[in-house]
C-alpha positions as CSV (number, residue, x, y, z in Angstrom):
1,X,24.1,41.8,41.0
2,X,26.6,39.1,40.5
3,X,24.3,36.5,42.1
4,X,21.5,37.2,39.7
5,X,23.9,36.9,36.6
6,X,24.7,33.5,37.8
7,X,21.6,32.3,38.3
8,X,20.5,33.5,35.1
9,X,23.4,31.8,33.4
10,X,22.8,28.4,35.2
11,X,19.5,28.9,34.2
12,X,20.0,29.2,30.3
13,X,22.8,26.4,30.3
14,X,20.5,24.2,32.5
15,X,17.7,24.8,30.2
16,X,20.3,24.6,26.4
17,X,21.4,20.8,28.0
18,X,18.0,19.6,28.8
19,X,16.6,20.9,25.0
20,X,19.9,19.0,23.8
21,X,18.9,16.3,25.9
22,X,15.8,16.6,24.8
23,X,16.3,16.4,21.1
24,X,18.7,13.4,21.2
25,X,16.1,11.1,22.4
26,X,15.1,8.5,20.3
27,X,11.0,9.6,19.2
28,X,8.5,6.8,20.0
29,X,7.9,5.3,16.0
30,X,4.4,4.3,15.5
31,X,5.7,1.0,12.9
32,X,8.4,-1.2,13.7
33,X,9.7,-2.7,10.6
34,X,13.1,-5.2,11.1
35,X,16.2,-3.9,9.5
36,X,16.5,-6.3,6.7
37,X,12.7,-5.3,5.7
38,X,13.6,-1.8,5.7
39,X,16.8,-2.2,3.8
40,X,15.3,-3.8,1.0
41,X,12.4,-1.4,1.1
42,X,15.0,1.3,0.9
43,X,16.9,-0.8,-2.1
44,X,13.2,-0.7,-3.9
45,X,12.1,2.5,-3.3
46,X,15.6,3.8,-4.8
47,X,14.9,1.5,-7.8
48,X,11.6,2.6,-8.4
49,X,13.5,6.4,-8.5
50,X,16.2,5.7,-11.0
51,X,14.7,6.0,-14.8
52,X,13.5,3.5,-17.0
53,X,16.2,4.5,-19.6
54,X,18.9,3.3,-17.6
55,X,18.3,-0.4,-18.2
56,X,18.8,0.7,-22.2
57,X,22.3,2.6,-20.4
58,X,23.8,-0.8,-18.5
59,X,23.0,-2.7,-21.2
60,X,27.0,-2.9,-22.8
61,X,27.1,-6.1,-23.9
62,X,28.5,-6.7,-27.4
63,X,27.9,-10.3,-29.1
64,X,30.5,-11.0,-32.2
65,X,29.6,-13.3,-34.7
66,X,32.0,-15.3,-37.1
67,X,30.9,-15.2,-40.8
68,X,28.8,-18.1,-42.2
69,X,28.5,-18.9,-45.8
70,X,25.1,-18.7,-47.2
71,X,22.8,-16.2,-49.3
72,X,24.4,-12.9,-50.5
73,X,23.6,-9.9,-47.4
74,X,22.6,-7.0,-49.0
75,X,24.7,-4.3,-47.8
76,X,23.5,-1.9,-45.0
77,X,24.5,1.8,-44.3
78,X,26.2,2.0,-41.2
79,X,25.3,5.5,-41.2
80,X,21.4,4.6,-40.3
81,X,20.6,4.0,-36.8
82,X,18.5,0.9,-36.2
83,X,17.3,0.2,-32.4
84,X,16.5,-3.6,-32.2
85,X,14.2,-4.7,-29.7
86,X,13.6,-2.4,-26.4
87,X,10.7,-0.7,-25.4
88,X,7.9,1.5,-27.2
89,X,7.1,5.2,-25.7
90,X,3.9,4.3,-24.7
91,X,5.0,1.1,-22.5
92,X,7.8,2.9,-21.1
93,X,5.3,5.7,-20.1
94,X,3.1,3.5,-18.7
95,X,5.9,1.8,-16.7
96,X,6.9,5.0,-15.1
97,X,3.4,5.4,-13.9
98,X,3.5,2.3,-12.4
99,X,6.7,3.3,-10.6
100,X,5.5,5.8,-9.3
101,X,2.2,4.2,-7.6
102,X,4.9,1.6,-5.9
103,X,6.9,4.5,-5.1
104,X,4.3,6.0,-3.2
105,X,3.0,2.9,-0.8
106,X,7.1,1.9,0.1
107,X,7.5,6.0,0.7
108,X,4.5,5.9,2.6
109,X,5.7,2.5,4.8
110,X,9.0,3.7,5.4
111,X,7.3,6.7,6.9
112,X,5.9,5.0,9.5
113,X,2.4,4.4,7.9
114,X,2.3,0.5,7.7
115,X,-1.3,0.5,6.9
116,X,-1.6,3.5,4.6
117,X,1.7,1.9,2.7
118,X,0.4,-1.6,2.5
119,X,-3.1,-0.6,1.3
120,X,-2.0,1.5,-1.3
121,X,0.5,-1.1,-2.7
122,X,-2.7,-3.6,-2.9
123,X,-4.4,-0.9,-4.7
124,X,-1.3,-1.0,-6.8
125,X,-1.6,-4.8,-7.5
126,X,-5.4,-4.4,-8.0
127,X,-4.8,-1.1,-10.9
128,X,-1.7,-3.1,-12.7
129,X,-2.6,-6.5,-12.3
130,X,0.1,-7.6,-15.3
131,X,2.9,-5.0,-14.2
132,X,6.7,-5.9,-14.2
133,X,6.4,-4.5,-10.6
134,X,4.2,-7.0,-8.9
135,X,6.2,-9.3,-7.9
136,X,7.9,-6.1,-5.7
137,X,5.1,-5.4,-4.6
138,X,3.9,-8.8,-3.3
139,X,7.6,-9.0,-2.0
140,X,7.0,-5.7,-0.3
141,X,3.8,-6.8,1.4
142,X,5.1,-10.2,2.5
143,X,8.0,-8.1,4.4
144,X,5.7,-6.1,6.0
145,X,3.4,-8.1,7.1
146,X,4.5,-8.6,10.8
147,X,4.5,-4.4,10.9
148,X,2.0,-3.6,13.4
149,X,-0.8,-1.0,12.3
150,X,0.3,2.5,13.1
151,X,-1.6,3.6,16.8
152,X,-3.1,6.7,17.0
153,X,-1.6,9.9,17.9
154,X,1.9,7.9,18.2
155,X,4.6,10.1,16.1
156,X,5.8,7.8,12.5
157,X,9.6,6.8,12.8
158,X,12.1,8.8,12.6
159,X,9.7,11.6,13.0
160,X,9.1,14.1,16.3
161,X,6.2,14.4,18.2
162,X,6.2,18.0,17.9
């Protein structure tokens, strides 16, 4: 009876430290991409994520002017708010669509999907062909152009097999 209680308890430590074993192993990824490629892929994507009102947010620079002598100013109310310059709701709209293509081919790249990613940032280049975004995006395929297409069956990085 002892003997057998060993045995089984050999057998389910044995078996725990070769799953452990098991999942520490690095997964086979199906895209290498170099560090510095991926790092500024990750920099992008989190760009892409933030909201277009925070550009109107960092903006905290105050210019000071020194009175000049000239025509009368008629007097304003401090009380009105007056937004100078910035963007219209439509253009900001339109800018977060266009975000969110990009978004979608670096997700899609940093996945593991090189191909997929870099097809659909094209697309993105072809559907917004005056964006703010396109010269990310032609960075973002110039980076990832040494990334091998994905092989079949081959598990994306970071991801297992299973």
């Amino acid at each position: 009876m002892k003997n057998t209680m060993a045995a089984a308890l050999i057998l389910i430590l044995g078996a725990s430290i070769a799953r452990g074993a098991e999942g520490t192993a690095k997964p086979k990824t199906a895209v290498e991409i170099p560090d510095s490629a991926r790092t500024w892929l990750l920099h992008l994507k989190e760009a892409l994520t933030q909201t277009t009102l925070a550009g109107d947010y960092q903006k905290g620079d105050v210019a000071e002017v020194a009175a000049v002598r000239g025509a009368p100013q008629r007097a304003v109310n401090p009380d009105v708010p007056v937004w100078k310059g910035g963007f219209s709701d439509k253009a900001r709209a339109e800018l977060k669509t266009e975000r969110a293509a990009l978004a979608q081919g670096v997700e899609l790249i940093l996945d593991g999907h090189a191909a997929e990613g870099r097809a659909k940032i094209r697309a993105f280049e072809t559907q917004y062909p005056r964006s703010r975004l396109r010269g990310a995006a032609e960075e973002a395929l110039r980076k990832t152009a040494s990334a091998p297409a994905a092989t079949p069956g081959a598990a994306p990085a970071g991801k297992s097999s299973r």
